[in-house]
C-alpha positions in Angstrom: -19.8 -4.0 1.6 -17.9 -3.9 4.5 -15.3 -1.3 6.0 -13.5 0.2 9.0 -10.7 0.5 10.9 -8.5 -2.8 12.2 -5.1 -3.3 13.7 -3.4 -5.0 11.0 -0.4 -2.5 11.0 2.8 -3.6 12.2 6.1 -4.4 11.8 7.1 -7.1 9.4 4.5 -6.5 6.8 5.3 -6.4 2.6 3.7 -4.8 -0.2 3.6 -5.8 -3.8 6.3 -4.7 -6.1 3.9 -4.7 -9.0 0.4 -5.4 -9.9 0.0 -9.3 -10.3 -2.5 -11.8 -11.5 -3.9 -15.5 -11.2 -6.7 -17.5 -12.9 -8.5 -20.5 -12.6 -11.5 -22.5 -13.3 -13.5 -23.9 -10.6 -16.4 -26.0 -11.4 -16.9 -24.4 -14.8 -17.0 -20.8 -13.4 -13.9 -18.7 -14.0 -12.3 -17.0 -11.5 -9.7 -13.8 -12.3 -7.6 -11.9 -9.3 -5.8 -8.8 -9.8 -3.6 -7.5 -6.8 -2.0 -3.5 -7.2 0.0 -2.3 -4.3 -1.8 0.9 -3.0 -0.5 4.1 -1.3 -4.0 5.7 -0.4 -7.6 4.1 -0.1 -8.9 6.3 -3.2 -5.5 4.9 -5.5 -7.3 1.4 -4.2 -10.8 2.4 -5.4 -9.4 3.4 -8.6 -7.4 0.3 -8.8 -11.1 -1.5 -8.4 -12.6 0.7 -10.7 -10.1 0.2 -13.8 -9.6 -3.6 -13.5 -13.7 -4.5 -12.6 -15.0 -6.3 -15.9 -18.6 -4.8 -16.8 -19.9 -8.2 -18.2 -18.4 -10.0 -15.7 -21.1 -12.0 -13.3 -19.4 -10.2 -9.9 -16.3 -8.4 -9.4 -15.4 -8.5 -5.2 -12.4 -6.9 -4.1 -11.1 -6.1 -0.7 -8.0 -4.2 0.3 -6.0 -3.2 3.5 -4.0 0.1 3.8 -2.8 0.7 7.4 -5.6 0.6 9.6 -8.0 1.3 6.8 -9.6 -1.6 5.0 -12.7 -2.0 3.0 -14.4 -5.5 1.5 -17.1 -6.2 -1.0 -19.5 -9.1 -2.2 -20.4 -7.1 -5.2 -23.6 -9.8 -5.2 -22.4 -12.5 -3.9 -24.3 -14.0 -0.6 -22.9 -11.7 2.5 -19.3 -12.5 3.7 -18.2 -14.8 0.9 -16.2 -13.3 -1.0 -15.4 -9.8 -0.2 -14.4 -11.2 3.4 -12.4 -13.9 2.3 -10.1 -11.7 0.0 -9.2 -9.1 3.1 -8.8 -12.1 5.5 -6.1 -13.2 2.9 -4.4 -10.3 2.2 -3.9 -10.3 6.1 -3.2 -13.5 6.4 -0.4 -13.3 3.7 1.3 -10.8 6.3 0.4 -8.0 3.0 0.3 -3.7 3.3 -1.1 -1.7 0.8 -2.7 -3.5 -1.3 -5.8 -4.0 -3.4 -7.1 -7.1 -4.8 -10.1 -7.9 -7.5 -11.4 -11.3 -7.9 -13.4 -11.5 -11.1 -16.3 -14.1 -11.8 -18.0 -14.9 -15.0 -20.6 -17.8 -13.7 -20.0 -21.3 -15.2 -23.9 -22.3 -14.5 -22.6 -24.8 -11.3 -23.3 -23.2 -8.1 -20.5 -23.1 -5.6 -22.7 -23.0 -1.8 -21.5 -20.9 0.6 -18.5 -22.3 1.7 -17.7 -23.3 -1.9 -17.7 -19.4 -2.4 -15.3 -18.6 0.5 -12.6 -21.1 -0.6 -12.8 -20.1 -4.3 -12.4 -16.5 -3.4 -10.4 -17.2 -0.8 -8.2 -19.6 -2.8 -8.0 -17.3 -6.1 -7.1 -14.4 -4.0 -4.3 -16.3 -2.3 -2.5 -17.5 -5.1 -2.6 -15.1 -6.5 -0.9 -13.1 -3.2 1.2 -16.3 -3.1 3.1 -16.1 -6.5 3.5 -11.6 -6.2 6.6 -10.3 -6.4 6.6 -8.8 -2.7 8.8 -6.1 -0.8 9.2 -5.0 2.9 7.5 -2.2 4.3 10.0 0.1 6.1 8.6 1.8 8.6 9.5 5.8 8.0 9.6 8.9 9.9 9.5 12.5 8.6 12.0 15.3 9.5 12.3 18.9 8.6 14.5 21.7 9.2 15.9 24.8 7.4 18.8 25.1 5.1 20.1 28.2 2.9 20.5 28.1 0.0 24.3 27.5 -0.4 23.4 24.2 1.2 20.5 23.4 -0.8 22.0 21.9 -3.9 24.5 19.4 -1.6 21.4 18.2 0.5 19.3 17.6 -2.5 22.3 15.2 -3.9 23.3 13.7 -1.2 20.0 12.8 0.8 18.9 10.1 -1.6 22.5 8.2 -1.1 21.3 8.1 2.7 17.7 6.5 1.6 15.8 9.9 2.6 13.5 11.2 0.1 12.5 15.1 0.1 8.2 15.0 0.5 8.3 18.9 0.2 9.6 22.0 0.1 9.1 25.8 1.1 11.1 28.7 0.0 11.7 32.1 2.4 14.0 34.7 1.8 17.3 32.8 3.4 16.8 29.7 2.0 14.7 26.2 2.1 12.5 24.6 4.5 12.5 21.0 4.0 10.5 18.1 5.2 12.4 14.2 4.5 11.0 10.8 4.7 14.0 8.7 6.5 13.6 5.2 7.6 13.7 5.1 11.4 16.8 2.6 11.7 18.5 5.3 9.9 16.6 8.2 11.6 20.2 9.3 14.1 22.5 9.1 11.3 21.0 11.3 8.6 20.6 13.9 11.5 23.8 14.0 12.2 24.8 13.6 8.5 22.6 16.7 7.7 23.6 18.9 10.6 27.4 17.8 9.6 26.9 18.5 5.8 25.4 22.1 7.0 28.6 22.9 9.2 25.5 23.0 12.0 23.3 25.5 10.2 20.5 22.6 10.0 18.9 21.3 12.9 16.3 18.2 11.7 13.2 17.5 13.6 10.8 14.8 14.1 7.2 15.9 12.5 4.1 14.2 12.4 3.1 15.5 9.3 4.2 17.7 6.7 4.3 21.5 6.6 1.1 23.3 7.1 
């Protein structure tokens, strides 16, 4: 097993849409992958966990998520499989995402390198044919709003493609911290503080309340 921290982020990258899947035979073994977009490296371990087949011969999966990523042979000889998958999920320009390759053992065996190009080449396929979408990068805002406010913002923030991540209550009104794409960071500022007559005053935040 293999795992650290790369520099795969960056603009440009996609996620899946949805979990996907691709088969194939290869020299009588048969060769299963299952791709899940991923939030969090524990929703990616669970994805592993759920979709590994207990009779299968191996189950290697890899997956990237930010600058986390984590690879394994489950068995196989060292860097053949686990390796390959993560070098395609990068390769593929992918985000957030988990992939399995199954193998149930066909009794021809494959050699190193075989190894690498049927992991490799189940893995991308299976990448290849996804249903993929854009990662937009995001940034997080919070201010205060009272509570005469607090209805309006909560319909209208979703029209400007912010999401609310959280809130806090005190005795005046709301505290709330927003997900906003960066391109659109300026104009939901000034489209809060205009919707608040100037009572809100958004910030940039690195993470959420504490």
């Amino acid at each position: 097993m293999s795992e650290g921290v790369g520099d795969a982020a960056g603009g440009g990258r996609v996620t899946l849409s949805e979990p996907a899947r691709f088969e194939k035979e290869i020299r009588k073994s048969r060769f299963l992958a299952r791709a899940a977009p991923c939030a969090a490296p524990a929703e990616a371990l669970d994805f592993v966990r759920a979709v590994s087949v207990a009779d299968a011969t191996h189950n290697c999966w890899a997956y990237r998520i930010g600058q986390d990523y984590r690879s394994d042979d489950d068995g196989e000889p060292g860097g053949t499989a686990g390796r390959p998958i993560l070098q395609v999920i990068d390769g593929q320009g992918f985000d957030r995402v988990a992939v399995v390759v199954t193998r149930w053992f066909g009794g021809i065996k494959l050699g190193a390198g075989g190894l690498v190009r049927a992991y490799g080449g189940t893995a991308a396929e299976c990448l290849r044919l996804a249903p993929r979408v854009p990662i937009v990068a995001m940034t997080r805002l919070a201010f205060h709003c009272g509570f005469g406010d607090l209805a309006l913002l909560r319909a209208r923030l979703p029209g400007m493609g912010a999401a609310i991540e959280e809130e806090r209550f005190d005795a005046a009104g709301a505290v709330l911290v927003v997900a906003v794409p960066v391109g659109a960071c300026d104009a939901v500022v000034a489209r809060i503080v205009d919707l608040t007559r100037g009572q809100a005053m958004p910030r940039a935040v690195e993470d959420g309340l504490s």
